[in-house]
N, C-alpha and C positions, 0 to 999 in steps of 0.2 A: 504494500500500500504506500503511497502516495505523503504517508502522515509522519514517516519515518527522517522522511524527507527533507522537512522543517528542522526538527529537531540536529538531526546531524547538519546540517548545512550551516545553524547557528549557534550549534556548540562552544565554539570559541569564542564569538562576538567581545562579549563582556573581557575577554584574557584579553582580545588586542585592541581594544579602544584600550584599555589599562595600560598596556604596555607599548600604542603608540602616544600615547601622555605623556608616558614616564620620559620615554625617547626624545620628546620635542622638550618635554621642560629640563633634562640632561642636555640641552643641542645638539643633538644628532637630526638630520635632515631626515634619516629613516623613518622619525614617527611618522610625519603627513605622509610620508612613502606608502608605508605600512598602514596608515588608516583612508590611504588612497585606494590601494589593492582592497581592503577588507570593504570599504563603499561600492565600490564594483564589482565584488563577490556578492556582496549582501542584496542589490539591486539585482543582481540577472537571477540570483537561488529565487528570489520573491517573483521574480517573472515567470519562474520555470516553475515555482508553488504553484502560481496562480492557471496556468494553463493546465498542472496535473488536475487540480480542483475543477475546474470546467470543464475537463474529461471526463473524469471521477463521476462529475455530478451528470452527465450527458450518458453514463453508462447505465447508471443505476436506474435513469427515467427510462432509459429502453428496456433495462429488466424489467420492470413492474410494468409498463404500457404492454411488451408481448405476454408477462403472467394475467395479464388483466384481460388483453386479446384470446389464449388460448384456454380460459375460463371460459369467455362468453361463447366460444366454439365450442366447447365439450357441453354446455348448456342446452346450445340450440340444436345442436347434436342429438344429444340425449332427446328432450322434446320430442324433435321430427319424426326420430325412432318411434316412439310411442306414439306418437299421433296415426302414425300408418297400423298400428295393428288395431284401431277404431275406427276406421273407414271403412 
């Protein structure tokens, strides 16, 4: 699933804002480096969340519309059957 997703992708977040802080307020250029990468990691992982979730959610609606389709067929199925041994 899809949910696993989030969680590993912003595992770290909190370590390297932390530790590009520490980096820029020590002056090393690496922090804004490093919270540069971790802004454009964190932006596409939420891109690529967002489109798992609109799958995700696009798949499930086609599960239940075809159990909800293949109901009303085993229904009117059934019915039809029985209707014919009354004629």
């Amino acid at each position: 699933m899809f949910h696993h997703l989030e969680t590993d992708a912003f595992h770290a977040g909190a370590a390297t804002g932390t530790a590009s802080t520490q980096l820029t307020d020590d002056g090393f250029r690496t922090g804004s480096a490093l919270y540069s990468a971790w802004d454009t990691w964190r932006s596409q992982a939420e891109a690529l969340l967002s489109a798992c979730a609109h799958i995700h959610n696009h798949l499930e609606d086609t599960v239940w519309t075809h159990k909800n389709y293949e109901e009303t067929l085993k229904t009117n199925l059934s019915v039809e059957e029985i209707d014919k041994h009354f004629k």
